[in-house]
NUFIDO-628453 format. One record per residue (C-alpha): residue number from 0; x, z, y; residue in one letter. Coordinates in pm, 1 decimal, padded with zeros to 6 digits. Each point is the difference from the previous one (the first is absolute). Example, Ala and Ser with C-alpha at 12.3 -4.5 7.8 and 13.67 -1.06 7.14 Angstrom:
! NUFIDO-628453
> 0/01230.0/00780.0/-00450.0/A
> 1/00137.0/-00066.0/00344.0/S
! end
This chain:
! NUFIDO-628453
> 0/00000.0/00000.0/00000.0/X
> 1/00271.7/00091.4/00260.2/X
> 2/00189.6/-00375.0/-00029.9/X
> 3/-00304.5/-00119.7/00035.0/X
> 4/-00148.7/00172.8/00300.2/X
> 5/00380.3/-00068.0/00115.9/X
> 6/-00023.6/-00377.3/-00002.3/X
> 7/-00348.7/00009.9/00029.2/X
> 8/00066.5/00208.6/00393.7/X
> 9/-00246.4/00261.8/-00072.7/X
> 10/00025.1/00307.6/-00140.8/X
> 11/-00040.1/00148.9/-00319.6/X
> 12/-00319.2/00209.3/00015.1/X
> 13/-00159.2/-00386.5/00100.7/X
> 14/00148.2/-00165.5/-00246.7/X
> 15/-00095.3/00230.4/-00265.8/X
> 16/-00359.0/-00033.8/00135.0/X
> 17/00005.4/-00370.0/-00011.3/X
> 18/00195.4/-00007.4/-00405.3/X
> 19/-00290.9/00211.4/-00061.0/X
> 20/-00272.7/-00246.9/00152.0/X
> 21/00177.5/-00261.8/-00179.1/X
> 22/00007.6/00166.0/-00309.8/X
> 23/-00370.0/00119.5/-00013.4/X
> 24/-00076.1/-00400.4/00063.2/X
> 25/00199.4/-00089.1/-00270.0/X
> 26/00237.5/-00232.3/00149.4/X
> 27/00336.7/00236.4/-00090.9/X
> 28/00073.9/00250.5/-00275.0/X
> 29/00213.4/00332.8/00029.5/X
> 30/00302.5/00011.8/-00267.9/X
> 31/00219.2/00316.1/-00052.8/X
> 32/00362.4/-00082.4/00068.8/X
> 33/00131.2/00024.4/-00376.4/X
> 34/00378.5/00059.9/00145.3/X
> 35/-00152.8/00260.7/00271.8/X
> 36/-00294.2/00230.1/-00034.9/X
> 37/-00051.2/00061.9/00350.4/X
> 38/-00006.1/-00400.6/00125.7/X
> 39/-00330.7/-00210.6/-00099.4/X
> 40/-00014.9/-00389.3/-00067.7/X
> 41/-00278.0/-00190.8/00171.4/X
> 42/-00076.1/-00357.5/-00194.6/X
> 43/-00220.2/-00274.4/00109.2/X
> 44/-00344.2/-00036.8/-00326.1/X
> 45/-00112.6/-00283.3/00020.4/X
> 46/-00266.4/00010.8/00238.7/X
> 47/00242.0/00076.5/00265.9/X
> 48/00209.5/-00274.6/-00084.1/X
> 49/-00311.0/-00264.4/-00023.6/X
> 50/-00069.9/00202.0/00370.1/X
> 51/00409.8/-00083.4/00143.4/X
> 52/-00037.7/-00365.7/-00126.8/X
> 53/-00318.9/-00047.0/00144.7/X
> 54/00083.8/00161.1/00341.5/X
> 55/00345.6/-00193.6/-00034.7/X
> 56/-00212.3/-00347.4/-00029.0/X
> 57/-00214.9/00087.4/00294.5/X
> 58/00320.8/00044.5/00182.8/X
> 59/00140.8/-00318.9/-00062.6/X
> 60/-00337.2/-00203.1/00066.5/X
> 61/00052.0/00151.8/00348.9/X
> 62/00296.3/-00112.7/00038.0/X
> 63/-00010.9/-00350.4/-00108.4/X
> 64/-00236.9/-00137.2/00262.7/X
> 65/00176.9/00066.0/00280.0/X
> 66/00359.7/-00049.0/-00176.3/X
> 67/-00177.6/-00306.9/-00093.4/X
> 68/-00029.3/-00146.4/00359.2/X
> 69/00377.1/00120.5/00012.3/X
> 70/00282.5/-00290.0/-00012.8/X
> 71/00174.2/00029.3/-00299.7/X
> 72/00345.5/00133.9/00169.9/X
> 73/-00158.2/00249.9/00182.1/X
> 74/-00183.0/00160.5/-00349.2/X
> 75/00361.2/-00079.0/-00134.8/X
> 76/00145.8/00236.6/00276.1/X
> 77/-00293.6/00281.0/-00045.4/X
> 78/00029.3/-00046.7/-00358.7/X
> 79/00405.2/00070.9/00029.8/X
> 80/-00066.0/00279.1/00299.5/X
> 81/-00212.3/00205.6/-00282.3/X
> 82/00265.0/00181.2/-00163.9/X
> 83/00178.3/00094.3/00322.4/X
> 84/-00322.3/00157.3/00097.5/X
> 85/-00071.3/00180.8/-00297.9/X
> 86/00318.1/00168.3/00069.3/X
> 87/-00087.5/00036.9/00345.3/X
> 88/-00375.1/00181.0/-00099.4/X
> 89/00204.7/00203.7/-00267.4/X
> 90/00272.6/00146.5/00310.1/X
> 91/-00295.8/00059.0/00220.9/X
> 92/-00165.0/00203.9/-00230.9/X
> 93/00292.6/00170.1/-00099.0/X
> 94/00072.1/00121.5/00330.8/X
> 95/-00318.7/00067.7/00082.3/X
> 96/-00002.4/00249.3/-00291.2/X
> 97/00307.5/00177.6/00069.7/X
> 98/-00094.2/-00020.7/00390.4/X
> 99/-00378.5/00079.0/00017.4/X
> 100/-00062.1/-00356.4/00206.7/X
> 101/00189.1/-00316.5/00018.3/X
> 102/00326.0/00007.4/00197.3/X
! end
C-alpha cells in the first residue's frame, strides 16, 4: 500500500480506502507476501483486467481523431516525446511526494 500511495501522490490511509473499494468490486485481489508476512500482494481478476483494457481502448479512440488530423511527423514527434514525458510525470510526482506540492 505505501509504494503505491507513494507513486500514486496520496497517502496511505486513501489508498487503502480505494484497494478496498477496488477489492469489494472485484476488480483486484489481496495476496499475503509469501517472503514477508507483514507486506500484501494486490493482483488484477479478471474483471479488473477486462475493466484496464476497456478503459485503455476508450483512451486510445480519443486520441486517434484528433492525432488523426495530425501530419504524420508531428504524431512521429509526440509519439517519440512520450517516453521523455513519462519520465517527466514520474519526477513531478516524485517531488511532489517528498515536497508536499510540485517544486
Amino acid at each position: 500500500m505505501t509504494e503505491l500511495a507513494t507513486s500514486g501522490g496520496v497517502t496511505q490511509p486513501s489508498m487503502t480506502t480505494l484497494v478496498a473499494r477496488l477489492a469489494e468490486q472485484g476488480l483486484v485481489e489481496r495476496q499475503g507476501d509469501p517472503t514477508d508476512g507483514r507486506a500484501v500482494l494486490l493482483a488484477l481478476t479478471p474483471a479488473g483486467a477486462d475493466l484496464l483494457d476497456q478503459r485503455r481502448a476508450a483512451r486510445a479512440e480519443r486520441l486517434s481523431g484528433p492525432l488523426s488530423r495530425l501530419a504524420d511527423d508531428d504524431v512521429r514527434r509526440i509519439t517519440n516525446a512520450l517516453p521523455a514525458l513519462a519520465r517527466l510525470a514520474g519526477v513531478l510526482t516524485h517531488s511532489q511526494n517528498r515536497h508536499g506540492g510540485i517544486s
